[in-house]
Every structure is written in structure tokens, then in C-alpha cells.
C-alpha positions as CSV (number, residue, x, y, z in Angstrom):
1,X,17.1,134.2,10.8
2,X,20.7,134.4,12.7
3,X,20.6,135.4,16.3
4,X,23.8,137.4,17.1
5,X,24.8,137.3,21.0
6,X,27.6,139.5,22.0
7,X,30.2,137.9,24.9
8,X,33.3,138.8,26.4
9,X,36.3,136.9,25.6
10,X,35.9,134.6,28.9
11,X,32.6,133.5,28.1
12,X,33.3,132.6,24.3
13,X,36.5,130.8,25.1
14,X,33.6,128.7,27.4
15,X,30.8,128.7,25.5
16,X,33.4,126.8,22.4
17,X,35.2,124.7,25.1
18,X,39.0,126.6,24.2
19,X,41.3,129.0,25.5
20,X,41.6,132.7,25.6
21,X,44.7,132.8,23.6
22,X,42.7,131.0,21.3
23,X,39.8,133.5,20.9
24,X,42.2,136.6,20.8
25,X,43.8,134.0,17.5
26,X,40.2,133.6,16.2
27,X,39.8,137.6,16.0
28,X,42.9,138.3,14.9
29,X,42.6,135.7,12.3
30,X,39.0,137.3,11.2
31,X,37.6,133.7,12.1
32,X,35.1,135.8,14.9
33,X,33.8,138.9,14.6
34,X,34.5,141.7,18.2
35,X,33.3,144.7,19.1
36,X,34.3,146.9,21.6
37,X,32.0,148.1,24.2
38,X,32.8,150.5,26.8
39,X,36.4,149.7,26.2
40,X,35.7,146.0,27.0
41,X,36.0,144.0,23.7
42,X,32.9,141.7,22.9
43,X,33.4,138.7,20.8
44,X,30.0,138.3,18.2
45,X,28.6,135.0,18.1
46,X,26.1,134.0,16.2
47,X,24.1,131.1,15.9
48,X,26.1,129.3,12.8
49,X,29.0,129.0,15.4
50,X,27.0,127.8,18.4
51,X,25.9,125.0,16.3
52,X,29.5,124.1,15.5
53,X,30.4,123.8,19.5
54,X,28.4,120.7,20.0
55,X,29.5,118.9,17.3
56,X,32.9,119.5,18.4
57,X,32.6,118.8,21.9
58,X,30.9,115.2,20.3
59,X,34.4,114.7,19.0
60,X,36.2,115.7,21.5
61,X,34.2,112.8,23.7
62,X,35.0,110.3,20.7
63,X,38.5,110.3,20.7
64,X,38.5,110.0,24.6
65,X,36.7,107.2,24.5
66,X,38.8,105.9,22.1
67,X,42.2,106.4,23.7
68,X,40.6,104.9,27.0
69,X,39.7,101.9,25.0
70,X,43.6,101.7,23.4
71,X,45.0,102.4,27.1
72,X,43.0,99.4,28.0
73,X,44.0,97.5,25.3
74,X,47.6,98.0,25.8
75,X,46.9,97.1,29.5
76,X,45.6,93.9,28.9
77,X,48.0,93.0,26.4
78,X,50.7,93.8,28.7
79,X,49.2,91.9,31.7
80,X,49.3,88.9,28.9
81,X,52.5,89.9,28.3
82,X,53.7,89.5,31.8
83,X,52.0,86.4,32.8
84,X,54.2,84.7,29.9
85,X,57.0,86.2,31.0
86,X,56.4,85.1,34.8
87,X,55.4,81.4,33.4
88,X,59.0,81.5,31.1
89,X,60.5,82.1,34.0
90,X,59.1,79.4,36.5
91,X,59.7,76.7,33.7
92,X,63.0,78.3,33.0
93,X,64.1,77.8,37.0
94,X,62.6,74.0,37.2
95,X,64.4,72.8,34.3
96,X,67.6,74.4,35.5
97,X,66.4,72.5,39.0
98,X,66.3,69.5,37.2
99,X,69.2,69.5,35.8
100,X,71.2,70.0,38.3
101,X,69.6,67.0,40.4
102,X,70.4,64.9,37.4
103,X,74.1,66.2,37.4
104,X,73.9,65.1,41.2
105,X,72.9,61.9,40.6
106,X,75.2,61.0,37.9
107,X,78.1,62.3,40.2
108,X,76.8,60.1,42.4
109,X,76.6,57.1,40.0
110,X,80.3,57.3,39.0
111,X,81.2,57.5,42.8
112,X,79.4,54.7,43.5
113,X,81.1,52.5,40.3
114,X,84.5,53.8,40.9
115,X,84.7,52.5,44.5
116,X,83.0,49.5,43.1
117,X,85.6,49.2,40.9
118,X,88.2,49.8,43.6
119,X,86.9,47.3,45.7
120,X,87.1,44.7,42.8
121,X,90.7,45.6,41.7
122,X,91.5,45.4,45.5
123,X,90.1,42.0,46.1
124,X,91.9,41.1,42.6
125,X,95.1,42.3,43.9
126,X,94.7,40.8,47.0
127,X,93.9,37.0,45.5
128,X,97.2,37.7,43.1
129,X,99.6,38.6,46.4
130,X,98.1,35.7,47.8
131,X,98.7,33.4,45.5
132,X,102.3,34.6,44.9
133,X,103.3,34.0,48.1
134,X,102.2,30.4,48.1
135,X,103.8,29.8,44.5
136,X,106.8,32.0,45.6
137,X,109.7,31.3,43.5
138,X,112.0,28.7,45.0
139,X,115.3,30.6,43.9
140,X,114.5,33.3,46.2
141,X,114.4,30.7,49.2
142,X,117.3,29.2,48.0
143,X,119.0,32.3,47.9
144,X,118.4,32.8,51.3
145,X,119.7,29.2,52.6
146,X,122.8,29.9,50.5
147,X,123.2,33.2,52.8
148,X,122.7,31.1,55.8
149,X,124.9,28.2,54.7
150,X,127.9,29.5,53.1
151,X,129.9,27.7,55.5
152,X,128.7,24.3,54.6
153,X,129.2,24.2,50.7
154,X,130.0,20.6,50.8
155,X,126.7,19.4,52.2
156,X,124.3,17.9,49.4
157,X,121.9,20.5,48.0
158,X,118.3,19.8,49.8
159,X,115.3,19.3,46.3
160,X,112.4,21.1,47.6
161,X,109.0,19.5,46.1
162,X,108.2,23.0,44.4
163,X,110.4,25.4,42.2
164,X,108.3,28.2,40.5
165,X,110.8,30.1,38.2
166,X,109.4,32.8,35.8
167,X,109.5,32.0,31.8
168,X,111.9,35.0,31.4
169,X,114.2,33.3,33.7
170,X,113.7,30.1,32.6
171,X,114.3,31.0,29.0
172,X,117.7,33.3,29.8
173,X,119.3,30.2,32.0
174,X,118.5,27.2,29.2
175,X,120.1,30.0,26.5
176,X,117.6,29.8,24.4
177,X,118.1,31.9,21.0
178,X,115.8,35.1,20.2
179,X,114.2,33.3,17.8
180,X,113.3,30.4,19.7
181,X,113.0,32.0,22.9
182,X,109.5,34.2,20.5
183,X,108.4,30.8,19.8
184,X,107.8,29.5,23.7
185,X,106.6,32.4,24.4
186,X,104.0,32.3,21.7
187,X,103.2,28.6,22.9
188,X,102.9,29.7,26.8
189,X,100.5,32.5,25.7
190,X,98.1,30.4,23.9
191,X,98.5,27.8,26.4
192,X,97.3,30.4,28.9
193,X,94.2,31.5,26.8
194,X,93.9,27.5,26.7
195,X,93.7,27.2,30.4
196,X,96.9,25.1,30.9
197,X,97.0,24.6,34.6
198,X,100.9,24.3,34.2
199,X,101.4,28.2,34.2
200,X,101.2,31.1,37.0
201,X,100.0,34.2,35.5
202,X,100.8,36.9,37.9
203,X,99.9,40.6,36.1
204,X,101.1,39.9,32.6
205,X,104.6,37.4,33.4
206,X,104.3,33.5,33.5
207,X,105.6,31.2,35.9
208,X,106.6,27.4,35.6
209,X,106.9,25.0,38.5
210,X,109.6,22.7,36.4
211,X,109.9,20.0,39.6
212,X,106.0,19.7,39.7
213,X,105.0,19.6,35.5
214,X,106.7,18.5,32.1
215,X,107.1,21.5,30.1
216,X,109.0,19.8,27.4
217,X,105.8,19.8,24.7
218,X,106.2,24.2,25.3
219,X,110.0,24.4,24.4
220,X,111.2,21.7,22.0
């Protein structure tokens, strides 16, 4: 047996959980039945559609509980998200860290070699000028006692005990051909990678003290 209730448009738009608008849509649809009473129009509700409204309302619940479970899902996964992203970022700023400290340090590696270096080439240079000046070439001395003596031509020339004269000299003055002037100077240089205590190696030219050593075995 149905049980028909009468309601005004208020009540029916509470008692199924909607609008208004969508009761007047209902009626005009045919969906519910209406009546007008003293000019005030009663929506007919019977009990088929009051079962329907809890059922609905059941639904309703469901899918609320499942969007608040997908909000909280998206939540967490976004919290995950962001953790990563902060940890990428920490690594990201210690290697960058670390590289620039080893960038340092090389830097300061070279540094440290190149004045090493300098120090070397320096103390090299040094022992070279040094050792110049005592095996200075006697010509230029005697050049200077010829300035100084110009007026006393006749006197006997004084031998000094040393007379270092370079192999480019040495080899222009005794007029030695191209060919054979190659062929000393082939015989110096492996006499040099020999040791031969005979020749001054100043950078890359050769000297030859002729008053103090026999070079005669070098240029025959």
C-alpha cells in the first residue's frame, strides 16, 4: 500500500537533498506529481520516492569519501614528490661545492709547480751566467787591452793561460768548408752527449778553451 504525503516545494527539494530549481524541473518534466492547494503548489510524494532518497544520499557519501581519499593520495604523492626534489637539490649544490674546491686546489697545484719551475730555471740560469763569466771568452779581454794599448803596438802580445772561443768562431777563423765545418759540429755534439769535459755548453752554443785542451781529434 503506497502512502502519498503532500509537501511544498521547500520541503521536497529537502526531503531529496536537491534544489528548488530542481523540483520545479521534476514537475515540469512529469518526474513528480503537484497539486495546487489554496494557490500554494504541493509536490506528491509517495513512498516509492522516499525510498529512493536514501540510497541516493548513500552515494552521495561514497563518492566523498572517495575524492577525500584521492585528495589524500595526491597529497602524499606530492609531499614524496617534493622531498625528492629538495634531496636533488642538496646533492645537486654539494657536488657543485665540490667541484669548485677541486678547481681551487688544482689552481693551486699549477701555482705552486710553476714557481717551482721558476725557481729551477732561475737557479739554472743563474749557474750558466756564473759559469760564463769565469770561462769568459778571452777575445773579448783582448779586445779591451787592444783599446787600452793602441799606442804600444810594438810590445810583444801577453798569452793568457785561458782562451775560450765559441765553435762558430773557431770554425769561421780556421776557414773551414761547409761541408767540413757539418762534420765538427756533428763530432762536438756527440762529444757533448759523451761528456767530453773539453766543451762549454752555454744554452745550445759550444765553447773550446784551445790554450788549455787538444782539439785536434774533433776537426781533422
Amino acid at each position: 500500500m503506497l502512502f502519498v504525503k503532500n509537501m511544498s516545494v521547500s520541503e521536497a527539494a529537502e526531503h531529496f537533498g536537491v534544489s528548488k530549481e530542481a523540483i520545479h524541473n521534476r514537475i515540469r518534466r512529469g518526474s513528480l506529481k503537484s497539486v495546487v492547494e489554496k494557490g500554494v503548489k504541493m509536490v506528491v510524494v509517495d513512498d516509492s520516492e522516499q525510498k529512493q532518497t536514501p540510497k541516493r544520499t548513500t552515494q552521495t557519501r561514497k563518492s566523498a569519501v572517495s575524492n577525500d581519499r584521492y585528495h589524500k593520495f595526491l597529497e602524499e604523492q606530492n609531499a614524496k614528490l617534493q622531498s625528492r626534489v629538495d634531496t636533488l637539490e642538496s646533492e645537486t649544490r654539494t657536488l657543485r661545492d665540490q667541484k669548485e674546491q677541486m678547481l681551487i686546489e688544482e689552481r693551486e697545484k699549477i701555482e705552486r709547480i710553476y714557481k717551482e719551475k721558476d725557481e729551477q730555471l732561475k737557479n739554472i740560469l743563474s749557474s750558466i751566467s756564473s759559469q760564463f763569466m769565469l770561462n769568459a771568452p778571452a777575445e773579448v779581454e783582448s779586445e779591451v787591452i787592444e783599446e787600452e794599448t793602441l799606442e804600444v803596438e810594438a810590445e810583444p802580445a801577453i798569452v793568457e793561460e785561458s782562451e775560450v772561443i765559441s765553435l762558430k768562431k773557431y770554425l769561421k777563423q780556421n776557414k773551414f768548408s761547409d761541408k767540413k765545418a757539418q762534420k765538427i759540429k756533428k763530432r762536438f755534439k756527440k762529444s757533448v752527449k759523451d761528456n767530453d769535459e773539453r766543451i762549454i755548453v752555454i744554452g745550445s752554443k759550444y765553447y773550446l778553451d784551445i790554450l788549455k785542451y787538444d782539439y785536434s781529434d774533433l776537426v781533422k
